[in-house]
C-alpha positions in Angstrom: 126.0 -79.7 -77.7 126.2 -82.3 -80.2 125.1 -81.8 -83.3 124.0 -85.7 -84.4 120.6 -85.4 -85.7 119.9 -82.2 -85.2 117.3 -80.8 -88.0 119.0 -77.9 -89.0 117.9 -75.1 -91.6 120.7 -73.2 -93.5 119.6 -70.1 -95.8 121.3 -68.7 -99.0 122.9 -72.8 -98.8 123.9 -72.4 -102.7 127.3 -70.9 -101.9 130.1 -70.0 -100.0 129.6 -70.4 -96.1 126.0 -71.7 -97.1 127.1 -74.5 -99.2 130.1 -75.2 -96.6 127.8 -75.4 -93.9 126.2 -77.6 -95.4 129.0 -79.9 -96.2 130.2 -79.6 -92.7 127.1 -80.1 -90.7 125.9 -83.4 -93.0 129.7 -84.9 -91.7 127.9 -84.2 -88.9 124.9 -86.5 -89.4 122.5 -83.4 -88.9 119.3 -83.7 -90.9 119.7 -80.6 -93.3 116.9 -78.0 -94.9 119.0 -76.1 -97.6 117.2 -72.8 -99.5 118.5 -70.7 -102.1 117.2 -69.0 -105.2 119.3 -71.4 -107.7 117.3 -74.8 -107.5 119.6 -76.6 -109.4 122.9 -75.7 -107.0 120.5 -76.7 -104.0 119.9 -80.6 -106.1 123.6 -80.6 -106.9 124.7 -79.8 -103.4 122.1 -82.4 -102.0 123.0 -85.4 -104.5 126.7 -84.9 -103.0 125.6 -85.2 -99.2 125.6 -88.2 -97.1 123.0 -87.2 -94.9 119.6 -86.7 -95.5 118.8 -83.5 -96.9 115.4 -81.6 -97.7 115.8 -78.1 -99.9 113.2 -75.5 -101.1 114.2 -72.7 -103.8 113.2 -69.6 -101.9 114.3 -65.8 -102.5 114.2 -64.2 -99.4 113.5 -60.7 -100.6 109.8 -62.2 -101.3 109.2 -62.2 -97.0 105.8 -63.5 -96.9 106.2 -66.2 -99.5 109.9 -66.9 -98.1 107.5 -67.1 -94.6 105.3 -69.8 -96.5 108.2 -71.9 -98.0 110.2 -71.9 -94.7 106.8 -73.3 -93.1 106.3 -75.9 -95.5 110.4 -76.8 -95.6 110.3 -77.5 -91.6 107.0 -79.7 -91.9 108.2 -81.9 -94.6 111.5 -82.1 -92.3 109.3 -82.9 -89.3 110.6 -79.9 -86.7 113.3 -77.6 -86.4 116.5 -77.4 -84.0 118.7 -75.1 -85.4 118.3 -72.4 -88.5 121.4 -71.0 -89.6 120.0 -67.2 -91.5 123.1 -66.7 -94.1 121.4 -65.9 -97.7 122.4 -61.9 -97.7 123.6 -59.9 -101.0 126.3 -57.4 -101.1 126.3 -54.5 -103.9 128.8 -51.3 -104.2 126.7 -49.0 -105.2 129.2 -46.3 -107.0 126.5 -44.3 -108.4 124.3 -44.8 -105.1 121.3 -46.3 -107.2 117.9 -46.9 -105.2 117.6 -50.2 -106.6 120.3 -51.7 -105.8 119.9 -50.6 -102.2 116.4 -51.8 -102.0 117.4 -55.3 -103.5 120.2 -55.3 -100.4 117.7 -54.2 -98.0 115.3 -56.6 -98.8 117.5 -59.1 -98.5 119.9 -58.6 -96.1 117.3 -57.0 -93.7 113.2 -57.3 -94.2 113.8 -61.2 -95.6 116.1 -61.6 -92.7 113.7 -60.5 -90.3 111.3 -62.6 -91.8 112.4 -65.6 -91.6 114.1 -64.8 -87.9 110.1 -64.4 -87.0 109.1 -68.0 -88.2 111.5 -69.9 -87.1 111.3 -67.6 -83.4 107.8 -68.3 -82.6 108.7 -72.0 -84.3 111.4 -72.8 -81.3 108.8 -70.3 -78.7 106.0 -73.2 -78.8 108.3 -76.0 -78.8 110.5 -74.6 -76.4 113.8 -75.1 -77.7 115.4 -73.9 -80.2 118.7 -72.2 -81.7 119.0 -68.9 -84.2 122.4 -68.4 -85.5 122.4 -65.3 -88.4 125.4 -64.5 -90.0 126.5 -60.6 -89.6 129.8 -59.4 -90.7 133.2 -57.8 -89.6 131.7 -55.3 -91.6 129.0 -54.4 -89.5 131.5 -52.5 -86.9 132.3 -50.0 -89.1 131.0 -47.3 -91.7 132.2 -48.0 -95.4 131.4 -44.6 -98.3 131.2 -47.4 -100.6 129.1 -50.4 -98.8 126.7 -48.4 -96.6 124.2 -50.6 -97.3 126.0 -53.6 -96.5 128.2 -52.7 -93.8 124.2 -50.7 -92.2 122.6 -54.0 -93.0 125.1 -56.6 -91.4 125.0 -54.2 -88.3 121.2 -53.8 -88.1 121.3 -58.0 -87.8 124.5 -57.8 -85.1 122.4 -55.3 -83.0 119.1 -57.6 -83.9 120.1 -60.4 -82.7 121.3 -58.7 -79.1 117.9 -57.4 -78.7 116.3 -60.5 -79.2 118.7 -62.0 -77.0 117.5 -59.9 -74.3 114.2 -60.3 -75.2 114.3 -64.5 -75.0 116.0 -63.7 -71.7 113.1 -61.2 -70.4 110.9 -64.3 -71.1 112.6 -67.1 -69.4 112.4 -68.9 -73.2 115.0 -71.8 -73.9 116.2 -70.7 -76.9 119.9 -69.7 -77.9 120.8 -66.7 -80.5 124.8 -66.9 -82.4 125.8 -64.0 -84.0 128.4 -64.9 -85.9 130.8 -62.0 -87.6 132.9 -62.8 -90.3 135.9 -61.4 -91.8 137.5 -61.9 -95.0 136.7 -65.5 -96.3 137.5 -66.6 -100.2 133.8 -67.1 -101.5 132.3 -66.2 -104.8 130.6 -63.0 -102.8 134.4 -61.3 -102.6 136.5 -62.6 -105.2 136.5 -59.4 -106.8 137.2 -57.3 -103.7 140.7 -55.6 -103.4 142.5 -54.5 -100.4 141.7 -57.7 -98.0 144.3 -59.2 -95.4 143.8 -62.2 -93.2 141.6 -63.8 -95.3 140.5 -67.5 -94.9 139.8 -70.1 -96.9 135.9 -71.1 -96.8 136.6 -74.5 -95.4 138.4 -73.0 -92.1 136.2 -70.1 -91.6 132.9 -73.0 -91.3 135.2 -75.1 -89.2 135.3 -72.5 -86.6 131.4 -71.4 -87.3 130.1 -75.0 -86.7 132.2 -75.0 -83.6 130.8 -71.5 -82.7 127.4 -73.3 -83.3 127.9 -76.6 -80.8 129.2 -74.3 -78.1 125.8 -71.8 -78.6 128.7 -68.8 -78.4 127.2 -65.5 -77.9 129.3 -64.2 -80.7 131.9 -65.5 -83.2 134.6 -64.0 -84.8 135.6 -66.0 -88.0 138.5 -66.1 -87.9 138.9 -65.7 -84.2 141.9 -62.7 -85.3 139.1 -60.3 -85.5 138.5 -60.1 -82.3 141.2 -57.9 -81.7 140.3 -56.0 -84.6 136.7 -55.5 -83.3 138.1 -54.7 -79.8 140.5 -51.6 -81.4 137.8 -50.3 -83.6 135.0 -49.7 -80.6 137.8 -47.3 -79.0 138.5 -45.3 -82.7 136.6 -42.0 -82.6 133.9 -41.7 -85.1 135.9 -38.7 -86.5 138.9 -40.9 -87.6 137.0 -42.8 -90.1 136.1 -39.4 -91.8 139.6 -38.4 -91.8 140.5 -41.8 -93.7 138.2 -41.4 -96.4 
């Protein structure tokens, strides 16, 4: 699928695989909606792209008013091809604090859900339409420290298979991406220890964007982790009690 002109929504577009995407896709000559809570990243970012580029400061924990601003966004853009869902938190919670879960949950899950709702029944009355949402590596396996990240990234994984399944119940014309990263240098895991394989930002979109043009299924980014998710669905669910 070519991407030329394609209107194409990107969430959380302030850093990392957001901003990246961003970069990537207006190379691309796609006609760009960029959100993120930091309104002056999203006017940096859009003073430095060559194509033109729409953005709305949203906070996707806020659902109903996210709902509203991703509304008003895709009207002032005049339609919607493709929404890329990638604004998501991560915390480890050492002291297992309620807050900080809820602020992940929020995020990472009601605001995702959301904003997958618009932009579903969006592409169900036009009749076409592509959801991408960006999951995680992490989503495959349980983590004493992350539970609410690594829960989170695989409610969205088994989400987006449902709704797959759902789209093809329905005969709809719509495609669903769910992309699965692994480690990637962004300002989200800078401080995180113990990583291996990990990419730079600028390869990890390359492959995403690719993922995106083919309307993959599912992505592994880097493609390595494939074979890492293929070993872990045959682990038992007793080893990863005996490594921790």
């Amino acid at each position: 699928m070519a991407l030329s002109g394609k209107k194409v929504v990107i969430t959380g577009a302030t850093s990392g695989i957001g901003r990246e995407l961003a970069i990537q896709l207006s190379r691309k000559d796609c006609i760009l909606g960029l959100t993120g809570r930091r309104n002056h990243l999203l006017e940096e970012l859009a003073e430095e792209l060559p194509a033109k580029t729409y953005i709305r400061q949203m906070d996707v924990s806020r659902p109903e008013q996210a709902q509203q601003q991703m509304e008003e966004l895709v009207e002032a853009m005049g339609g919607l091809d493709i929404i890329v869902l990638n604004a998501g938190v991560s915390t480890l919670s050492r002291e297992f604090e309620w807050e900080s879960e809820r602020q992940l949950i929020d995020t990472n899950v009601t605001g995702f859900c959301a904003l997958l709702n618009t932009a579903f029944h969006h592409f169900s009355k036009q009749q076409s339409g592509h959801i991408v949402g960006i999951s995680s590596i992490a989503s495959l396996v349980p983590n004493p420290g992350s539970m609410g990240y690594n829960a989170s990234k695989a409610f969205i994984s088994n989400y987006l298979q449902g709704l797959r399944m759902r789209i093809k119940k329905n005969g709809l014309p719509i495609y669903v991406t769910d992309i699965l990263p692994g480690y990637i240098h962004t300002p989200m895991t800078e401080n995180n220890k113990g990583m291996f394989w990990v990419s730079t930002v600028e390869k990890a979109t390359h492959q995403i964007v690719a993922a995106i043009e083919k309307r993959k299924f599912k992505a592994y980014i880097t493609r390595r982790w494939f074979w890492v998710a293929l070993l872990v669905r045959n682990i038992p669910h007793r080893f990863w009690y005996w490594i921790t």
